[in-house]
N, C-alpha and C positions, 0 to 999 in steps of 0.2 A: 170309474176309469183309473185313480188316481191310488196304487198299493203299493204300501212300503216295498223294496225288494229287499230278500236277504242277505245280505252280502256279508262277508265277514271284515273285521276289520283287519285282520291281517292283509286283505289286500290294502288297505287304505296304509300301511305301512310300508307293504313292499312297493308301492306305487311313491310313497315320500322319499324313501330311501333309496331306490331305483333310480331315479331321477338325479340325487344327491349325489350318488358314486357318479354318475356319466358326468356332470358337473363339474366333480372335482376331477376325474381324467382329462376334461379338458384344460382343470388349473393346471394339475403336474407337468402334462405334457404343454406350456405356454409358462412357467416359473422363471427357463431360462432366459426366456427375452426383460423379467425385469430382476433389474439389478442394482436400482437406486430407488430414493423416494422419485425419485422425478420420473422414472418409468411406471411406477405405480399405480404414479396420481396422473399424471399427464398422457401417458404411453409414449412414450418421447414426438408426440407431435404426428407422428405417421400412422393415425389408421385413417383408411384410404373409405371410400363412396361405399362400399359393399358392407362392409361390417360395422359403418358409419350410419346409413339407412337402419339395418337389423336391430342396430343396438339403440337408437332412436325411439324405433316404436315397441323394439320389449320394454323401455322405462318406462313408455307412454302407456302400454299396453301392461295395468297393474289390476288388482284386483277389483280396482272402480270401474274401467271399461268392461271387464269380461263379466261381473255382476251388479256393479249400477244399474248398467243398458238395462237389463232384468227387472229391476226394481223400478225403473223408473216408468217403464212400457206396461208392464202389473199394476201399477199406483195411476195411472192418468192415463194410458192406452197408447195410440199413434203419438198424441205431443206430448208425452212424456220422452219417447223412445228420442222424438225430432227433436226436441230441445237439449236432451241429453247428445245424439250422436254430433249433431252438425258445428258447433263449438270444439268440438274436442280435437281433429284434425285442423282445423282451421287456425285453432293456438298454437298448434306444433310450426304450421306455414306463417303464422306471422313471429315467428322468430327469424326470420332471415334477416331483415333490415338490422336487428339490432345485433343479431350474431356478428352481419358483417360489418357492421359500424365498430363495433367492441375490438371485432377480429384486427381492423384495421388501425386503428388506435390506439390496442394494447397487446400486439402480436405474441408476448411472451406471457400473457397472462394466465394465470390460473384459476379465479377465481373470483367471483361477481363483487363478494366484501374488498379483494385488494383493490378490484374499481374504482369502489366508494371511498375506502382510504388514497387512491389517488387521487380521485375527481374533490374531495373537498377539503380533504388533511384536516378533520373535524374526528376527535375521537368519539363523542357521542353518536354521531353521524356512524361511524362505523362500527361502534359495540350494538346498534339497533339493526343494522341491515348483519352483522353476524349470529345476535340472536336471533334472527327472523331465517335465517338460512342453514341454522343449527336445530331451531323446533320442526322450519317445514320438511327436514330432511327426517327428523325421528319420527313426525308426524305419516311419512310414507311409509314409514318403516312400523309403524302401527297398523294404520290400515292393511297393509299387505297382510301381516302376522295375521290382524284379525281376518282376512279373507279363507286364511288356509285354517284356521278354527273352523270357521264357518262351514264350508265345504266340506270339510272330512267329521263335523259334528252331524251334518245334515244326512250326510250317506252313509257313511259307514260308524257312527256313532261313540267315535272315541274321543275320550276325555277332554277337556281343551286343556290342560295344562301339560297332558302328555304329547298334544300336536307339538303348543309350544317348544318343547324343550327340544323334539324333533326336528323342528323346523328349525329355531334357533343353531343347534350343533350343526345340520347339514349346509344350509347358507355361509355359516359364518364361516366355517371349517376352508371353503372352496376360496370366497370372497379371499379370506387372508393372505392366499399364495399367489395371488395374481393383481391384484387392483382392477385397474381401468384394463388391464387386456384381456383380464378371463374376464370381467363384465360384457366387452364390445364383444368379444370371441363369442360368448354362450348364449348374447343376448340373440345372436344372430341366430343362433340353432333355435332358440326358444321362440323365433318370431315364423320361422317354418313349422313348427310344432303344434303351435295357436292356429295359423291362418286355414292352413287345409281340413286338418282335423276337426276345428272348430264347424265348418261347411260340410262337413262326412253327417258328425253326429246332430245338427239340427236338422237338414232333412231326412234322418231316419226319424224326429221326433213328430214332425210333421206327414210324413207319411201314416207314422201309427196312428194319430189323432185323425186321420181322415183327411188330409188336405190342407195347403193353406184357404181357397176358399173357405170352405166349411172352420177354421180357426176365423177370418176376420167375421165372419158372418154372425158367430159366437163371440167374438170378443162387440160387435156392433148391438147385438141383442144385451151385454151386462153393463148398458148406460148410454146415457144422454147425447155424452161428447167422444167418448172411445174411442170412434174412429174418426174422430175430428182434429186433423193434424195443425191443428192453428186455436186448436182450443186455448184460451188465455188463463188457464189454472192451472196449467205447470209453468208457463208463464213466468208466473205472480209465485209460486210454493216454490219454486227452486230455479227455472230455467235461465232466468237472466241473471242472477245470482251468482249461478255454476260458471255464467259464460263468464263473467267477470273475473270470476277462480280461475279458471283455466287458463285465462292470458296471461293472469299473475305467476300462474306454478310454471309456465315455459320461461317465460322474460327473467323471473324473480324465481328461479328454483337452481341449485346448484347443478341438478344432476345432468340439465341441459347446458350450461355451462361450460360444465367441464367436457361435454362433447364439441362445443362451440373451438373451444382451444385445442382440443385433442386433434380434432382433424385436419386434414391436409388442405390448407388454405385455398384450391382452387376448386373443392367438391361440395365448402359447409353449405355451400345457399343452395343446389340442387338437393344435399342429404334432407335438410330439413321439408325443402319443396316435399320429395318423396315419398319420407317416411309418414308427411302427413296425411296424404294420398291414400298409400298405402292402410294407412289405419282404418280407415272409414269400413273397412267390409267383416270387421273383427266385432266393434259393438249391434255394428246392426243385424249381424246373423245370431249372436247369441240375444241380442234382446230380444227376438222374437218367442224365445221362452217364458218371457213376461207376458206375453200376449194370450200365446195356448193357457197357461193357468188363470191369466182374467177371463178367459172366453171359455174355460172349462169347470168354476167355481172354484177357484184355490182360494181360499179365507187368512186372514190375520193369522185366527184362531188355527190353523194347520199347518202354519209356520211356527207356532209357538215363539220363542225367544230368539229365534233368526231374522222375526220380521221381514218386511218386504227384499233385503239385499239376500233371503233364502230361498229366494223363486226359482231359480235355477237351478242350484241343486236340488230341491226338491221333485220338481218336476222331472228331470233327467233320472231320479232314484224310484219315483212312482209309478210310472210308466210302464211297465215291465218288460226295458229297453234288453236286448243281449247285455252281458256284463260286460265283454269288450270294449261297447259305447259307452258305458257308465264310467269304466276306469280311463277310456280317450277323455272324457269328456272332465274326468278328474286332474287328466294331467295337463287340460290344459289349465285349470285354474292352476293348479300347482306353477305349468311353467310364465305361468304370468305373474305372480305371486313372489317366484322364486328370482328371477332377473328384476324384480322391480326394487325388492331388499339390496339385492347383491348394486344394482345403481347406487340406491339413498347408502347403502354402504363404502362404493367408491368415491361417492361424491362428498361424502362427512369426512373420510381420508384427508382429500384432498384440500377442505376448509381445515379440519384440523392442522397440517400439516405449516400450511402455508400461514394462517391468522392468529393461531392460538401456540404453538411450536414455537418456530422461525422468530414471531412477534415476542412474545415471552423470553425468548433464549438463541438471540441470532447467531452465538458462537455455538450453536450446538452441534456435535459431533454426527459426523453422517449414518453411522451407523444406529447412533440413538434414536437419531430424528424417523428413520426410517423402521426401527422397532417400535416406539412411541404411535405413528401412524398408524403402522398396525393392529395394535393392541386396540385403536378407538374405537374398531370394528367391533370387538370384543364387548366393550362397553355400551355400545351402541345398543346390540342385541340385547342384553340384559336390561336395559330401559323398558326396551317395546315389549319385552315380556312383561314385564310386571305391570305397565298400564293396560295390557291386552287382558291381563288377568282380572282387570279389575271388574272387568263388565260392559264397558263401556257399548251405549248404540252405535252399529255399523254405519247406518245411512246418516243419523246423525252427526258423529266425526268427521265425515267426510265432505256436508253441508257445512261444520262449521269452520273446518280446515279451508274451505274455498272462500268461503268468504270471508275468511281476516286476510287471508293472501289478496285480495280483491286491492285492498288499502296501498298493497305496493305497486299497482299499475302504473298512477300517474307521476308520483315521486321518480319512482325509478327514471320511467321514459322518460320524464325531462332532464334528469341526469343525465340521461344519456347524448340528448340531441339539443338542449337549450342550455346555452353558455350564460344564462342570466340566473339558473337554479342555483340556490345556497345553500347549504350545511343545516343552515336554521329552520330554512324553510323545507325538507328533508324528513327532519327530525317531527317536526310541529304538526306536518300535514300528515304523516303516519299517525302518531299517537292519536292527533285529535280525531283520525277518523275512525279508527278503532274503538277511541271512549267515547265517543256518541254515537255512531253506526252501528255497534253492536247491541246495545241497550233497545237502542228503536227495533234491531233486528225480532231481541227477545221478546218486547213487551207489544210488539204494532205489529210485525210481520215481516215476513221476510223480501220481498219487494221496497215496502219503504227505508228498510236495515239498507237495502244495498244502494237505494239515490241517497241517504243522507251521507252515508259514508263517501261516496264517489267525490259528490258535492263539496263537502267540506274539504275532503283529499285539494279535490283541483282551486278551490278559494283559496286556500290556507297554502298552496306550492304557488302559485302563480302570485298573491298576492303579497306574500312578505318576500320574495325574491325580488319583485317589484319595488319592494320600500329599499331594497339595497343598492348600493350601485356596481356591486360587482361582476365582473364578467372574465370565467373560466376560460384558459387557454388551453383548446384542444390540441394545437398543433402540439404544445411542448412537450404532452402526454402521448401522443405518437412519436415525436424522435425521442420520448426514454424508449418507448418502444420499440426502436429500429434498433435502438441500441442495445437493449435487453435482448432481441431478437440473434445479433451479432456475436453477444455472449453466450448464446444458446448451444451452438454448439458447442461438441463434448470436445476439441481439440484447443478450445480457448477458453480462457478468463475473464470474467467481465472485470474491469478493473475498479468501477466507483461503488454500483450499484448490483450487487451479486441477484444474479436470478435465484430468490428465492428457498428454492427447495434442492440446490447445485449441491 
């Protein structure tokens, strides 16, 4: 059933490139609304529930949802797919509480590290949550890059260094003229582009394989538990694990963040409700592609060095679908891929701009400051290529990117909402759960990697904030707020405490 098609790669080019000019027509025409760093990185505060939702779940909606699901539903069957889908919305909805807490607290904020540096004025405290929000942002910016290797090595067979360099110039190219507007702006069109298309070309794929009965009935005939949606071995090899990543990369990830701050204060808690909603019909339609190939013999060995995160493409290239399907089916990875860079790109902007900038050189000239930001973009891309080059495993990376983010759950949230959390205690429960959670991870398994880490996380924050007697004033952190808030606007000065990135 399962034959190469021929495709040429020239479509796999004009489909990257294609995508790239519409991209960038929507930076050009959207340039003029920015006009500072603070439009950039912020969008001056006013993108509104529509393009707040859109741009939500194109971050969310990166190269993990549209071929994890895949990978994960081919590797373990139904509970791979369930473990994989049902976490992934549900971290985006449990960002409301802290969005609005944050929102409320630090109305002028931009950016989860200036948090830490107000919540504890501890600088080790805040060089470990900038490093940790400066790797998970290149770390997205990996994974994507490697998603569109993947994809267009699978189908259309071209080079990965030459996707690279592809991808790199047309993302970065679009990304630089616009920040946070041409992100919310495109991510919107990008999340139209996935959602329907996505539902077009898997029920042509299942119609050609005969059915989905006739698919679960084959994927129930190639094992034990396949279709056993509670099976406890994705469980144990990634599920709980993932979920733990997942709350970390919403709460502790820049790129939500900065949509927390960006939008219009009375739509964040419904945007995030939404978009998480919303997202659920996006992994579960394409991971049913993992399924037709476990239920129709797709082997390790026919993925070759795609391994399991290449089930999808494969399948969709084997088939011998119309080319039309194959290139929808390409642009959606592409447009998932492509708004998820151009995020982790707004959102390293905007840590740069504000942490490393500002902090470095607060008499810095506005024009500098806002060429400087730009350019990180630049730098950014050239990182993730050259680790993308290196080889690195897809499904690995991205197992092990969730679980060290996992470390920041409890730290954070209690920063956020317990006035008894310390600076020490911050610092101590991150590290140490990292340097023993991890080790257990590698040498025992990935189940016990993730209770020792949690464990020690919640001992080591709870207990030595416990031996101290201090206790943080939220309120005073909300009226800089109000007042930062004050200076916000562009017809006034803040007079003690300048916002930032003004």
């Amino acid at each position: 059933m399962f034959h190469p098609s021929d495709l040429s790669p020239g479509i796999g080019f004009a489909l990257m490139l294609g995508l790239g000019v519409f991209m960038f027509a929507v930076a050009f025409t959207v340039r003029s609304m920015v006009k500072n760093t603070h439009d950039f990185v912020i969008a001056d505060r006013r993108i509104g529930f529509g393009f707040g939702v859109g741009s939500v779940i194109a971050v969310w909606t990166w190269s993990m949802a549209v071929m994890m699901s895949s990978a994960q539903a081919f590797s373990f069957g139904t509970s791979g797919l369930i473990w994989f889908v049902v976490p992934n919305g549900l971290a985006v909805m449990v960002m409301v509480p802290f969005a609005l807490r944050l929102r409320r607290q630090m109305p002028a904020g931009y950016t989860i590290v200036e948090f830490i540096r107000e919540r504890f004025h501890n600088k080790p405290a805040t060089t470990v949550m900038l490093v940790a929000m400066l790797l998970g942002l290149l770390a997205e910016i990996f994974i994507n890059l490697f998603g569109v290797v993947l994809v267009m090595g699978v189908i259309f067979g071209i080079n990965p260094t030459v996707v690279l360099i592809v991808t790199l110039a047309t993302v970065t190219v679009y990304s630089y003229f616009g920040g946070l507007w041409t992100s919310a702006i495109t991510a919107t069109f990008n999340t139209l582009l996935i959602t329907v298309p996505a539902a077009i070309v898997v029920l042509y794929v299942l119609q050609k394989v005969g059915g989905p009965e006739l698919v679960f009935q084959k994927v129930d005939e190639a094992g034990a538990n396949t279709l056993d949606a509670f099976d406890g071995s994705a469980a144990a090899a990634f599920g709980i694990s993932l979920a733990l990543g997942l709350l970390a990369s919403t709460m502790a990830d820049q790129t939500f963040w900065q949509k927390a701050w960006a939008l219009k204060p009375a739509t964040a808690g419904r945007t995030f409700v939404w978009a998480g909603m919303w997202f659920y019909p996006i992994p579960i339609v394409l991971g049913l592609l993992g399924l037709v190939g476990l239920g129709f013999g797709v082997t390790l060995d026919d993925l070759g060095d795609a391994g399991p995160g290449g089930i999808g493409p494969y399948v969709i290239s084997h088939l011998g679908l119309p080319i039309v399907l194959i290139a929808l089916y390409v642009l959606i990875i592409l447009n998932a891929c492509y708004s998820s860079i151009d995020g982790a790109f707004s959102a390293l902007s905007s840590v740069v701009a504000v942490d490393i900038l500002k902090r470095a050189k607060p008499d810095i000239a506005p024009k500098s400051l806002f060429r400087y930001t730009k350019a990180s973009i630049l730098v950014a891309g050239v990182i993730g290529g050259i680790v993308v080059s290196s080889g690195i495993d897809y499904v690995d990376l991205v197992n092990t990117v969730y679980f060290l983010k996992a470390a920041l759950i409890i730290p954070l949230g209690l920063a956020i909402f317990w006035k008894r959390m310390t600076s020490t205690a911050f610092v101590t429960s991150l590290v140490l759960a990292i340097a023993i959670g991890y080790p257990v991870r590698e040498f025992v398994g990935e189940l016990p990697g993730i209770i020792t880490l949690e464990a020690i996380s919640l001992v080591a924050a709870v207990g030595i904030s416990l031996l101290s007697n201090q206790k943080f004033d939220y309120d005073a952190l909300k009226r800089r707020g109000e007042a930062l808030t004050a200076a916000d606007a562009p017809s006034e000065i803040p007079s003690a405490e300048p916002d930032p990135v003004r």
